[in-house]
C-alpha positions as CSV (number, residue, x, y, z in Angstrom):
1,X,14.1,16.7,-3.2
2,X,14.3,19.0,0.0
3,X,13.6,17.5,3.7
4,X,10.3,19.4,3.9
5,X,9.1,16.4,0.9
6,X,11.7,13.7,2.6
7,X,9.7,14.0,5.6
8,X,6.2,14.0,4.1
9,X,6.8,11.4,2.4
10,X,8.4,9.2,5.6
11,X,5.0,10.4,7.2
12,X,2.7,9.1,4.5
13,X,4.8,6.1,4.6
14,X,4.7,5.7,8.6
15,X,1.0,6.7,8.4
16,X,0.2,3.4,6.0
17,X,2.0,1.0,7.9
18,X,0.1,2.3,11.0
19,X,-3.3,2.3,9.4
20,X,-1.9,-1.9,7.9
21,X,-1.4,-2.8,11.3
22,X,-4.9,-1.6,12.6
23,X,-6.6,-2.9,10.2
24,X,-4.8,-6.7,10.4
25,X,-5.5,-6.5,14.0
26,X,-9.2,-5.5,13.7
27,X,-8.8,-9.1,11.4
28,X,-10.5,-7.0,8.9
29,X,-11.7,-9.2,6.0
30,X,-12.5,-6.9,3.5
31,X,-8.9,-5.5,3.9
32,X,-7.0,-9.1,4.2
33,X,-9.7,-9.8,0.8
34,X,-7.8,-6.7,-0.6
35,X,-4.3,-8.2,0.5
36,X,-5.1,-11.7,-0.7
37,X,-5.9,-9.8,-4.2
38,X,-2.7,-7.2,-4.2
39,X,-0.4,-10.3,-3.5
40,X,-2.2,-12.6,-6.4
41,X,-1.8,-9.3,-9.0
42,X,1.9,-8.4,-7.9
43,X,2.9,-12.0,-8.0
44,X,1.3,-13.4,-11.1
45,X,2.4,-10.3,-12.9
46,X,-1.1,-10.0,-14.3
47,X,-0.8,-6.0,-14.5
48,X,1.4,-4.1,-16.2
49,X,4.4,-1.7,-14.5
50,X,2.6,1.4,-15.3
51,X,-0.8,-0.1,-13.6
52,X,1.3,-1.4,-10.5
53,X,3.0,2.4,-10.1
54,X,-0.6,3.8,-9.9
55,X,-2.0,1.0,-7.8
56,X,0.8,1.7,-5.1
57,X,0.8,5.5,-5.5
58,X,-3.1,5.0,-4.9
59,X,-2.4,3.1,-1.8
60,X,0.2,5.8,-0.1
């Protein structure tokens, strides 16, 4: 991987924790509905590793 896709990738990365932190403050409940469900899938393993890999590419 070259640092042209290193650095995308810290951007996307950077961007999402940016756009998490808005939205917590906003006290958004639609998004803290969607953490409430991500941390009940992740840590009940209810989904399969393949499903989890899209779910968080989906999220980036």
């Amino acid at each position: 991987m070259d640092q042209k896709d290193k650095r995308k990738i810290e951007r996307i990365i950077s961007d999402g924790k940016e756009a998490h932190e808005i939205l917590l403050n906003k006290k958004s409940k639609a998004y803290n509905s969607f953490l409430e469900l991500e941390k009940n899938i992740y840590r009940n393993n209810k989904l399969s590793k393949i499903i989890k890999s899209l779910l968080l590419s989906a999220s980036l």
